[in-house]
N, CA, C and O atoms as a DFTB+ gen file, in Angstrom:
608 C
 N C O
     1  1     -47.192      -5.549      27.228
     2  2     -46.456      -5.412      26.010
     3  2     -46.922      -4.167      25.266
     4  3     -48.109      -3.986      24.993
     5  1     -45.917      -3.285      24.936
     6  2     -46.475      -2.405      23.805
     7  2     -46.926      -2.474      22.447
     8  3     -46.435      -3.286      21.662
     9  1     -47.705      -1.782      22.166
    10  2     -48.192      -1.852      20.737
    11  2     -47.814      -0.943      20.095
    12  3     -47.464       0.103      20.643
    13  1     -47.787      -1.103      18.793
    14  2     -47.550      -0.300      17.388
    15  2     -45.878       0.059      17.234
    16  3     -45.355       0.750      16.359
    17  1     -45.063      -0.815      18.660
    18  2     -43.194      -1.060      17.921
    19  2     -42.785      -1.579      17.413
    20  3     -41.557      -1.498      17.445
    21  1     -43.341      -2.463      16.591
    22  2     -43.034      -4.027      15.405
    23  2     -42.801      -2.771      14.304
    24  3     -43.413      -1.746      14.605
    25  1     -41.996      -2.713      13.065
    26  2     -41.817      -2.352      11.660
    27  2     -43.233      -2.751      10.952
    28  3     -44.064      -3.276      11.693
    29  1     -43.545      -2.570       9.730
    30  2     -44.289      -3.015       8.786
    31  2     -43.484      -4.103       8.324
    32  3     -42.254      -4.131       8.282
    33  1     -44.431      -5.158       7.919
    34  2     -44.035      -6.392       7.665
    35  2     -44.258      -6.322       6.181
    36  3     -45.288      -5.688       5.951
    37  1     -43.586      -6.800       4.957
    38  2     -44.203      -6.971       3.154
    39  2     -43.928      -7.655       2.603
    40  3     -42.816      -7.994       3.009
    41  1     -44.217      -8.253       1.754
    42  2     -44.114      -9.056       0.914
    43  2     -42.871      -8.234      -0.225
    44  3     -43.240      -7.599      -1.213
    45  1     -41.613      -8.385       0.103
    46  2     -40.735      -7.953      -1.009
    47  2     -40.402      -8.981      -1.970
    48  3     -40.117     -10.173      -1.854
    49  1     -40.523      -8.135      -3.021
    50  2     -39.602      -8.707      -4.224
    51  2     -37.978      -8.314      -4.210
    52  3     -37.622      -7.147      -4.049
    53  1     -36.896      -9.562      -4.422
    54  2     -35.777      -9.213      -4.668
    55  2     -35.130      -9.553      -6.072
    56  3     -35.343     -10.624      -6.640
    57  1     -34.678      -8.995      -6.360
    58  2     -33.591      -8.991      -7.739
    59  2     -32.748      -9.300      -7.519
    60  3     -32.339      -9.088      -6.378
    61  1     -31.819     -10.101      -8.594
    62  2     -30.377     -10.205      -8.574
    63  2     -30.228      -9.293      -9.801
    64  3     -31.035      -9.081     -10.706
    65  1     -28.514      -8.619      -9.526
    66  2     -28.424      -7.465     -10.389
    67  2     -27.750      -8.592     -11.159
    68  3     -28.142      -8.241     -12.273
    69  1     -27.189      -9.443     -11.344
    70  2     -25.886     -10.135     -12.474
    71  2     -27.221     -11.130     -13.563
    72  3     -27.340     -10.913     -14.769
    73  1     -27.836     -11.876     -13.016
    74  2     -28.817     -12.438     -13.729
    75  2     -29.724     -11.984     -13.793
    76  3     -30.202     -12.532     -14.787
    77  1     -31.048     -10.714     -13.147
    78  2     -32.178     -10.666     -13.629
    79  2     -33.365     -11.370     -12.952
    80  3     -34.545     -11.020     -12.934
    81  1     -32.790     -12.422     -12.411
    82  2     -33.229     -13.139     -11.573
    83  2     -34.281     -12.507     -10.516
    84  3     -33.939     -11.514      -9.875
    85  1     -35.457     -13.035     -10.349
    86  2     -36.793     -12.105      -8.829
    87  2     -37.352     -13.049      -8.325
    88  3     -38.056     -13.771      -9.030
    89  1     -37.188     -13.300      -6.960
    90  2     -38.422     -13.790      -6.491
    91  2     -39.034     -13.127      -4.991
    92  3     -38.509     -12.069      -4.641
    93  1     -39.765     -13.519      -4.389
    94  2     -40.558     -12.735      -3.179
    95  2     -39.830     -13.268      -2.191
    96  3     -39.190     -14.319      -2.222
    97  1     -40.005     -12.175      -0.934
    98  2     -40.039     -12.784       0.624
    99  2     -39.834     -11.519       1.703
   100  3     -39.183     -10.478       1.791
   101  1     -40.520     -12.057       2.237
   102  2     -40.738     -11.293       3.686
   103  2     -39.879     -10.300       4.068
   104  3     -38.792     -10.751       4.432
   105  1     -39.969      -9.200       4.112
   106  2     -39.359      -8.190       4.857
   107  2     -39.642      -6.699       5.366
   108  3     -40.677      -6.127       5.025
   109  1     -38.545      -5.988       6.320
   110  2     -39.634      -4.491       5.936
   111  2     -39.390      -3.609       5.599
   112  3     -39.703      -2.577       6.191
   113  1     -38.549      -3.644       4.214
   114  2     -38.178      -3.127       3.512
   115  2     -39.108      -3.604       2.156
   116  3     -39.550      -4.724       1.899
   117  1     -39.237      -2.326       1.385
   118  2     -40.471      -2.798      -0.057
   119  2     -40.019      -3.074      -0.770
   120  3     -40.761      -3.546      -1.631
   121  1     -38.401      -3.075      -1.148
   122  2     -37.672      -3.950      -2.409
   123  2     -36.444      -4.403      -2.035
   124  3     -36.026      -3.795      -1.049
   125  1     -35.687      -5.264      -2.462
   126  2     -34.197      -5.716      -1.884
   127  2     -33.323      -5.927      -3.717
   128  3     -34.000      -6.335      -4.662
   129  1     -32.167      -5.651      -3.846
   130  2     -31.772      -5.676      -4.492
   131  2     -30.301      -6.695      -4.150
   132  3     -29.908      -6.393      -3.023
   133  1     -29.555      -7.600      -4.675
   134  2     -28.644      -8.274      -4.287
   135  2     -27.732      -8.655      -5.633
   136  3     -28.196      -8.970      -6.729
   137  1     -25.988      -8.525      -5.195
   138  2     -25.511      -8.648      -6.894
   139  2     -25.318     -10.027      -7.067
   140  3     -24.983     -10.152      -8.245
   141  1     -25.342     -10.877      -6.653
   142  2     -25.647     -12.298      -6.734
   143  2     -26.556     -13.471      -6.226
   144  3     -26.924     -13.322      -5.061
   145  1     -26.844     -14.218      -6.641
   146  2     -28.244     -15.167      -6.252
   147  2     -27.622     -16.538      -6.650
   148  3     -26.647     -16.596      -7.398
   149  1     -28.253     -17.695      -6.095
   150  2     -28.022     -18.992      -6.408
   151  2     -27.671     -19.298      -7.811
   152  3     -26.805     -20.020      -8.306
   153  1     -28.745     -18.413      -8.391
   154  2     -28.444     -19.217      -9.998
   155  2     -27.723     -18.403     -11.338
   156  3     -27.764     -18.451     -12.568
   157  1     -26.994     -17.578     -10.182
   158  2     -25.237     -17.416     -11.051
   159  2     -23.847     -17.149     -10.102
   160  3     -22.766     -16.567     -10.189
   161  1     -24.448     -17.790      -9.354
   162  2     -23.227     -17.907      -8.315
   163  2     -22.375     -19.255      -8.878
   164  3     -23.050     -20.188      -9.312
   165  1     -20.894     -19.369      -8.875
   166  2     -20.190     -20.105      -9.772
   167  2     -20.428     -21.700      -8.522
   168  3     -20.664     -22.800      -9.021
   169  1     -20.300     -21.515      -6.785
   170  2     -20.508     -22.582      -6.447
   171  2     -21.609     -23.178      -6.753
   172  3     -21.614     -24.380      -7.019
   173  1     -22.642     -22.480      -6.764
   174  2     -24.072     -23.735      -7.243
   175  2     -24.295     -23.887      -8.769
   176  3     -25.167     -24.649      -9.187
   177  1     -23.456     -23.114      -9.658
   178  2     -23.664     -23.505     -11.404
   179  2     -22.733     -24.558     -11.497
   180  3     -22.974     -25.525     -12.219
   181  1     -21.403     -24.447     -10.658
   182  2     -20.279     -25.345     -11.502
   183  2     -19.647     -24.563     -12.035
   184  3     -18.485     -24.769     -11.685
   185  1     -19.694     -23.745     -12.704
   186  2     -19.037     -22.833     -13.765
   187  2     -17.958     -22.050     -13.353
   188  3     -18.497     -21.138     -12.726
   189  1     -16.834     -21.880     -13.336
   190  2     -16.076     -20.652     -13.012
   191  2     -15.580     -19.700     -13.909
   192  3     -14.702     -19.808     -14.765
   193  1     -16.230     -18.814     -13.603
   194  2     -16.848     -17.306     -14.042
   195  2     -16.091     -16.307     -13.005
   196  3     -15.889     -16.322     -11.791
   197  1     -15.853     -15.651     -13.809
   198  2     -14.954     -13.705     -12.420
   199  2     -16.265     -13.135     -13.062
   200  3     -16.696     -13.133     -14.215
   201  1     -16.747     -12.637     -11.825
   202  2     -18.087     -11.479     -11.742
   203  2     -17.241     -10.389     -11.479
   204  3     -16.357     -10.273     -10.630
   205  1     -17.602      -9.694     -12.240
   206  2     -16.027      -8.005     -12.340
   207  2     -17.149      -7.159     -12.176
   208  3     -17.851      -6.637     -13.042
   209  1     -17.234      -7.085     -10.677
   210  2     -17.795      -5.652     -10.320
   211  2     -17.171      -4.182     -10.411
   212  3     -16.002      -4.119     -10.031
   213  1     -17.531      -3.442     -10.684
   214  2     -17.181      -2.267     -11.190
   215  2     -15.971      -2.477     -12.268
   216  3     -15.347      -1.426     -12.418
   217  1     -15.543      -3.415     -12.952
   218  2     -13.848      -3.345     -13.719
   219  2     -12.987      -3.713     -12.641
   220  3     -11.798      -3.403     -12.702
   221  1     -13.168      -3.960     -12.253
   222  2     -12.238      -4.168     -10.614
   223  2     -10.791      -4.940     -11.187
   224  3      -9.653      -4.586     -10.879
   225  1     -11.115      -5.980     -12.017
   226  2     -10.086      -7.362     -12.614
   227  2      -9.476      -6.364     -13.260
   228  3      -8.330      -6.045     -12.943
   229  1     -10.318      -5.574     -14.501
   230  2      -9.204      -5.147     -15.102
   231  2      -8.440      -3.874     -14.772
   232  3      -7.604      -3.322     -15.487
   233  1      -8.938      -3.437     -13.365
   234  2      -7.732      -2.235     -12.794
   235  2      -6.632      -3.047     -12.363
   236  3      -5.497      -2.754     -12.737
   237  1      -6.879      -4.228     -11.475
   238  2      -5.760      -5.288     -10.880
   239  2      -5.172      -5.492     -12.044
   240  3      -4.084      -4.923     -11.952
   241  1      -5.272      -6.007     -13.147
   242  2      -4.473      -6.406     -13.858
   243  2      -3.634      -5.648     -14.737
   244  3      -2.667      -6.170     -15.292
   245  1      -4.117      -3.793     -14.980
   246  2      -3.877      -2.964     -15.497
   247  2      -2.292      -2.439     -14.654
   248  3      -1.119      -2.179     -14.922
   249  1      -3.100      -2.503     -13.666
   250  2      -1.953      -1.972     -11.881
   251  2      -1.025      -3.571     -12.154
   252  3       0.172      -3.294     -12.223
   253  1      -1.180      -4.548     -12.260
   254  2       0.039      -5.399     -12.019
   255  2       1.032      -5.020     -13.703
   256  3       2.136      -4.475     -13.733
   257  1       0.437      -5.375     -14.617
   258  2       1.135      -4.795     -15.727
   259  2       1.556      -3.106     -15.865
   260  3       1.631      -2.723     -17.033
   261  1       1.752      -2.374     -15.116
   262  2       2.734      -1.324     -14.633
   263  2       3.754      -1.884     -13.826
   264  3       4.935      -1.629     -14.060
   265  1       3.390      -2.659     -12.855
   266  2       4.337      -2.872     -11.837
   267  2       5.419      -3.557     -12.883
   268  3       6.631      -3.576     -12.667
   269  1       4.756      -4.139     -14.101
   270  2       5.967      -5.362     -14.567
   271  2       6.721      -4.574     -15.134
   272  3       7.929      -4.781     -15.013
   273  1       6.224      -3.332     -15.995
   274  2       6.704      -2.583     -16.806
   275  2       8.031      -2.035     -15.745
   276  3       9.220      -2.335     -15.850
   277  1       7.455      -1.245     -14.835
   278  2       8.607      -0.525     -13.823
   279  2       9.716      -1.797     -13.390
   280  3      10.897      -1.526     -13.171
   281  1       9.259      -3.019     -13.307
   282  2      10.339      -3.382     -12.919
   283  2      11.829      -3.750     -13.764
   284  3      12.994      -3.902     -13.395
   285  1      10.935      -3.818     -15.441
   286  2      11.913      -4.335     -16.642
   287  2      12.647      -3.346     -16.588
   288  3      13.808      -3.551     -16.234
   289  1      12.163      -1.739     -16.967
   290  2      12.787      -0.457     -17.096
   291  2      13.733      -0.545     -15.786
   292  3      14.750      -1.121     -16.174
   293  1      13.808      -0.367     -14.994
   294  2      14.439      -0.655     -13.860
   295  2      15.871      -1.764     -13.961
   296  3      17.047      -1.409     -13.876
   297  1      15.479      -2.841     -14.116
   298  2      16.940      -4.207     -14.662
   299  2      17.297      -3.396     -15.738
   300  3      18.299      -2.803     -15.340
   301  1      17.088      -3.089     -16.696
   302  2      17.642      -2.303     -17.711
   303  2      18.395      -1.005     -17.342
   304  3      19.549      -0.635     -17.557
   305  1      17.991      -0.789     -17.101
   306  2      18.733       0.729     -16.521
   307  2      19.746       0.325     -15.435
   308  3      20.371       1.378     -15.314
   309  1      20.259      -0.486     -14.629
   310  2      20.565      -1.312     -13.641
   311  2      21.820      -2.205     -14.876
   312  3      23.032      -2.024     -14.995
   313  1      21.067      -2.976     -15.483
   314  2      22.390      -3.450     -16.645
   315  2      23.115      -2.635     -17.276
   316  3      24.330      -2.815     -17.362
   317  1      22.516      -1.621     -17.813
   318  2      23.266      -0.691     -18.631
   319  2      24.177       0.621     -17.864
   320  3      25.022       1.303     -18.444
   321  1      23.780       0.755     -16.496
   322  2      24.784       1.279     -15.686
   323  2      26.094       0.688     -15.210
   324  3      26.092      -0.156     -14.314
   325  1      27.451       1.192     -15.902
   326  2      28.610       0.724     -15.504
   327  2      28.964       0.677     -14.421
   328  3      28.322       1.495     -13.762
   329  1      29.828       0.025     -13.699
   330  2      29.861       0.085     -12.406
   331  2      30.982       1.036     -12.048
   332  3      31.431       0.877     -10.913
   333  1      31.494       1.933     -12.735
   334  2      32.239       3.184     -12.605
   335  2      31.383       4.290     -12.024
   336  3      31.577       4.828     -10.935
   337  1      30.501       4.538     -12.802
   338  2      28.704       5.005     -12.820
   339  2      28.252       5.391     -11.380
   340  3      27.905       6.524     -11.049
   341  1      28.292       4.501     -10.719
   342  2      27.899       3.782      -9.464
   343  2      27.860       5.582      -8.519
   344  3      28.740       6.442      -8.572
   345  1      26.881       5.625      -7.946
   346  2      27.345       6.823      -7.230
   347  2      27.614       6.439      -5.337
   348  3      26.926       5.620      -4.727
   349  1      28.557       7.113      -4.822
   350  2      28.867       6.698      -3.925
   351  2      28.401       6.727      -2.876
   352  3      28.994       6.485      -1.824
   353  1      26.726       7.171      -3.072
   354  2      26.241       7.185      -1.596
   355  2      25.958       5.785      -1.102
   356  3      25.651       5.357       0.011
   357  1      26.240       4.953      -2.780
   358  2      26.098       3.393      -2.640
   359  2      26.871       2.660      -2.016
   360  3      26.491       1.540      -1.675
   361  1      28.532       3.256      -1.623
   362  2      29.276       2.470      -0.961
   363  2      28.519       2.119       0.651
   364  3      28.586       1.052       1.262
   365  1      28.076       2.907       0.914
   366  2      27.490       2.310       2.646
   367  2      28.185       3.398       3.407
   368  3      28.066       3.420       4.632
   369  1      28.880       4.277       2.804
   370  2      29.471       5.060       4.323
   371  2      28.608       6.218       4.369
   372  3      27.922       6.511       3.390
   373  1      28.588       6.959       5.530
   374  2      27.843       7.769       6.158
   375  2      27.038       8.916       5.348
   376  3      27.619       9.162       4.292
   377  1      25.930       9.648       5.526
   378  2      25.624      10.800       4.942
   379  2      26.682      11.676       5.480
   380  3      27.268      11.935       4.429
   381  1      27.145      12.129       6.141
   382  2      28.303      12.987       6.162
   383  2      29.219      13.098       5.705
   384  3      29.629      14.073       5.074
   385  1      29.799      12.003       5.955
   386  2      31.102      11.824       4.637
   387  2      30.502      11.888       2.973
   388  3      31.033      12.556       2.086
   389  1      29.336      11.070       2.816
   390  2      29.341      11.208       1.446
   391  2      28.784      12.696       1.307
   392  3      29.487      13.206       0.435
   393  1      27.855      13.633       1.752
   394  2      28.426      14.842       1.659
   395  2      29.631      15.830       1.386
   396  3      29.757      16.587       0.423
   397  1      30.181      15.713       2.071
   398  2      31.761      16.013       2.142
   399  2      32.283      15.645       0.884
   400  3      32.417      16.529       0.037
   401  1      32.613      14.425       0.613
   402  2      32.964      13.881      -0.781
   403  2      32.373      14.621      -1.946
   404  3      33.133      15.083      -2.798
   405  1      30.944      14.780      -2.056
   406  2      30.361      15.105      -3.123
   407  2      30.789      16.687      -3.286
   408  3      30.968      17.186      -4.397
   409  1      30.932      17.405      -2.082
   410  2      31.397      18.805      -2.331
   411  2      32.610      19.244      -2.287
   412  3      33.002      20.375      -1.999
   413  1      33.429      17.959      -2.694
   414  2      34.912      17.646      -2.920
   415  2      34.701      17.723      -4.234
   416  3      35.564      18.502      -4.639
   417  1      33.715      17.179      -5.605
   418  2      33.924      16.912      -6.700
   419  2      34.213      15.731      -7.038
   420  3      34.526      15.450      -8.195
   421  1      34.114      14.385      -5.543
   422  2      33.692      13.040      -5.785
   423  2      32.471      12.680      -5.765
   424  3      31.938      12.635      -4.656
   425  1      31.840      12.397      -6.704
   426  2      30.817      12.062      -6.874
   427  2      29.702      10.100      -7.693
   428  3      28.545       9.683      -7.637
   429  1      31.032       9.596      -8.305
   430  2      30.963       8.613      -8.362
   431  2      32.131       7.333      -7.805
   432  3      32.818       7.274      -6.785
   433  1      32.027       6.678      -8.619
   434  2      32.931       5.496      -7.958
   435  2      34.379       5.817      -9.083
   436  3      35.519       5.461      -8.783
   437  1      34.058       6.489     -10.281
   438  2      35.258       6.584     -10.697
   439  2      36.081       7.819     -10.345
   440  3      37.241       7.996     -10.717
   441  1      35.520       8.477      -9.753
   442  2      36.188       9.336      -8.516
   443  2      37.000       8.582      -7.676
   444  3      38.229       8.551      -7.740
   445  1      36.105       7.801      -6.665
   446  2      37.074       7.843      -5.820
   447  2      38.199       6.865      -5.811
   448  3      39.088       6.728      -4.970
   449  1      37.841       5.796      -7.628
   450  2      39.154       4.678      -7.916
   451  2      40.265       6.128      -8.579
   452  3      41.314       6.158      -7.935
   453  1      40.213       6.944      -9.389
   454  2      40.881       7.688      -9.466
   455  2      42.068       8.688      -8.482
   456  3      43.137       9.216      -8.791
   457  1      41.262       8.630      -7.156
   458  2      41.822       9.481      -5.949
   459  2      42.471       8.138      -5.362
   460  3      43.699       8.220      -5.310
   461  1      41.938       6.903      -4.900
   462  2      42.661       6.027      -4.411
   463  2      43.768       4.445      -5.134
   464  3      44.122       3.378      -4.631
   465  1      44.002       5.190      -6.701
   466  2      45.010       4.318      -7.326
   467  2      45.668       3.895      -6.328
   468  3      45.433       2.903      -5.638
   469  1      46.923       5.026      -6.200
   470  2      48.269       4.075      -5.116
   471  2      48.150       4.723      -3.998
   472  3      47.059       5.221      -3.717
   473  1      49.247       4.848      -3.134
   474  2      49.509       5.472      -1.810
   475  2      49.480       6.924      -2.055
   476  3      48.567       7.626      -1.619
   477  1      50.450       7.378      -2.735
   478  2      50.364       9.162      -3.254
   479  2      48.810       9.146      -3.178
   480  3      48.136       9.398      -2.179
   481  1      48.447       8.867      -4.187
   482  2      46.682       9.400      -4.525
   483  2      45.864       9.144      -3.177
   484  3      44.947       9.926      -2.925
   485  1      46.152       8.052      -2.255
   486  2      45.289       7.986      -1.005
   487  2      45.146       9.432      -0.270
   488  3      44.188       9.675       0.464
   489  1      46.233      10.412      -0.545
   490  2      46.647      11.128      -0.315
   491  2      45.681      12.435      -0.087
   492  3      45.355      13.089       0.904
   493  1      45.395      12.491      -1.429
   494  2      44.025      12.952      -2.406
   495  2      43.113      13.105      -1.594
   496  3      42.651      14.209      -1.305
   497  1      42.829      12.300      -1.239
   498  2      41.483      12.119      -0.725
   499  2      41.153      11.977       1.224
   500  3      40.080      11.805       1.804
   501  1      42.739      12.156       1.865
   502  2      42.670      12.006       3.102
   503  2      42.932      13.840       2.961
   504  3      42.448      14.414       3.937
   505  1      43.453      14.590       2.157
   506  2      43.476      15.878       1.907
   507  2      42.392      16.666       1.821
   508  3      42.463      17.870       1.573
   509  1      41.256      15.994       2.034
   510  2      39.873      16.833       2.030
   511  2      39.574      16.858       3.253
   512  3      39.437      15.755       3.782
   513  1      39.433      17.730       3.859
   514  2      38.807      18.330       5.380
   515  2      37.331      17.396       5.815
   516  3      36.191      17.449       5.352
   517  1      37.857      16.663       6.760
   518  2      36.395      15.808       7.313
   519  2      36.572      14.464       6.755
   520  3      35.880      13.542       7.186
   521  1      37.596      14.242       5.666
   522  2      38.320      12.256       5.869
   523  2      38.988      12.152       6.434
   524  3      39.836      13.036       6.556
   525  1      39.037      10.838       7.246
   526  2      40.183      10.165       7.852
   527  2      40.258       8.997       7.109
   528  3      39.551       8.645       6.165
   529  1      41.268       8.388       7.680
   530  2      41.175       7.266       7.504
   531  2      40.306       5.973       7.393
   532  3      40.124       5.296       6.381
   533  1      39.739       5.746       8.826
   534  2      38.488       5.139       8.733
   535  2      37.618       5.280       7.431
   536  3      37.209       4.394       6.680
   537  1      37.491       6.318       7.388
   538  2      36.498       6.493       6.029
   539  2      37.050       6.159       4.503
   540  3      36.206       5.968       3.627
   541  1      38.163       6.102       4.245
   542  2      38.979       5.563       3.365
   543  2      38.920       4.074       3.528
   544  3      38.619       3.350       2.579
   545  1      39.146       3.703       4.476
   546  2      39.451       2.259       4.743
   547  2      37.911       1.499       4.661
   548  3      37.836       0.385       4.143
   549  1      36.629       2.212       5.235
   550  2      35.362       1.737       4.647
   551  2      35.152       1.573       3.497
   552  3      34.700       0.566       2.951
   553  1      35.706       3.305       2.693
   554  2      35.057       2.863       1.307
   555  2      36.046       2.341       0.115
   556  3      35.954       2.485      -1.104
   557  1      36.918       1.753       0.831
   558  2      37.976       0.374       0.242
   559  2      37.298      -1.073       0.289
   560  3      37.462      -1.809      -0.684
   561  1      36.806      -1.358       0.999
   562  2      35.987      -2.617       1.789
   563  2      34.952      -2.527       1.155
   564  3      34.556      -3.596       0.691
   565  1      34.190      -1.416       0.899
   566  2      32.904      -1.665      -0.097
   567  2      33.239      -1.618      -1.261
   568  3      32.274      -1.970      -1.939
   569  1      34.302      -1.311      -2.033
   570  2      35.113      -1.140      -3.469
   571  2      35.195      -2.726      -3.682
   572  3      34.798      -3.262      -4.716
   573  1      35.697      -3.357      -2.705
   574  2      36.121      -5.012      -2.544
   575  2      35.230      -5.811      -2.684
   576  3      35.200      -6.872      -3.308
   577  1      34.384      -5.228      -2.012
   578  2      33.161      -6.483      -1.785
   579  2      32.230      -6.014      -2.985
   580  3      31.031      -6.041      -2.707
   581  1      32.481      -5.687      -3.973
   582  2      31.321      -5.257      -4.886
   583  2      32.361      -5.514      -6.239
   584  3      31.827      -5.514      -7.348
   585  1      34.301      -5.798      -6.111
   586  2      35.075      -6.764      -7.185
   587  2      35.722      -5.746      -7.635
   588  3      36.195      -5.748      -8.772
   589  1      35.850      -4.593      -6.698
   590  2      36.937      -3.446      -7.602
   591  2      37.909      -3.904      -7.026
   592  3      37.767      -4.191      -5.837
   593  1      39.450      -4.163      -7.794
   594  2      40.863      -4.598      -7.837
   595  2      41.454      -3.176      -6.965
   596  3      41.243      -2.108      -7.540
   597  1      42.041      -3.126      -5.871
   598  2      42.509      -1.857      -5.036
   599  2      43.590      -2.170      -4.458
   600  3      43.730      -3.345      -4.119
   601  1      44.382      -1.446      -4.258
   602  2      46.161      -1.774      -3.612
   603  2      45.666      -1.623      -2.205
   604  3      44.635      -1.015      -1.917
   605  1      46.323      -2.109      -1.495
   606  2      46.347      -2.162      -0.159
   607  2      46.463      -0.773       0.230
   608  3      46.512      -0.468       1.422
């Protein structure tokens, strides 16, 4: 067996950083420091206590009260947008077409109820280079399903 590969063996003292708390024991290291100990740990007091290391609780709770904030501002802005308002990349049809549209000078939904009143006006809007039909007839179906009144 070799000699002199064992560590130094000592008698350490450890601390708890939350209580203050010291007592001794063996190690080979000359001090131990620990942020909790038996006698403020909430399972062996009974007590339930939040030990807020570094502020930690109150960044979580700082960070969830933004999130609430963004979400009110958000329904609000969301209620108070008319549904004329609405811009049409919301209907669901393609980035290409809604391109096209937008560099037509359609740009919301009261655009394109304006271009598609009756049959004449469908007109309007199959008159822009790069609609067909199909694409009319999509963004009729999403006009519908979202309660805009549209002629066949």
């Amino acid at each position: 067996m070799k000699e002199a590969i064992h560590p130094a063996w000592h008698e350490t003292p450890v601390r708890c950083m939350t209580c203050g708390t010291t007592w001794t024991t063996g190690s080979t290291v000359e001090s131990l420091t620990v942020e909790i100990c038996s006698n403020c740990h909430p399972f062996y007091t009974g007590e339930q206590r939040i030990v807020d290391t570094e502020g930690r609780v109150d960044k979580f709770m700082k960070r969830l009260q933004q999130r609430d904030e963004i979400r009110t501002t958000l329904e609000k802005e969301e209620e108070e947008r008319t549904p004329l308002d609405l811009p049409i990349i919301e209907l669901g049809i393609s980035a290409r077409y809604t391109n096209i549209l937008v560099d037509n000078g359609v740009n919301i939904v009261a655009d394109v109820l304006d271009r598609l009143g009756d049959e004449d006006d469908e007109n309007s809007i199959l008159a822009i280079q790069g609609i067909g039909r199909k694409v009319v007839s999509d963004m009729k179906k999403s006009l519908r399903s979202r309660g805009y009144q549209l002629s066949n």
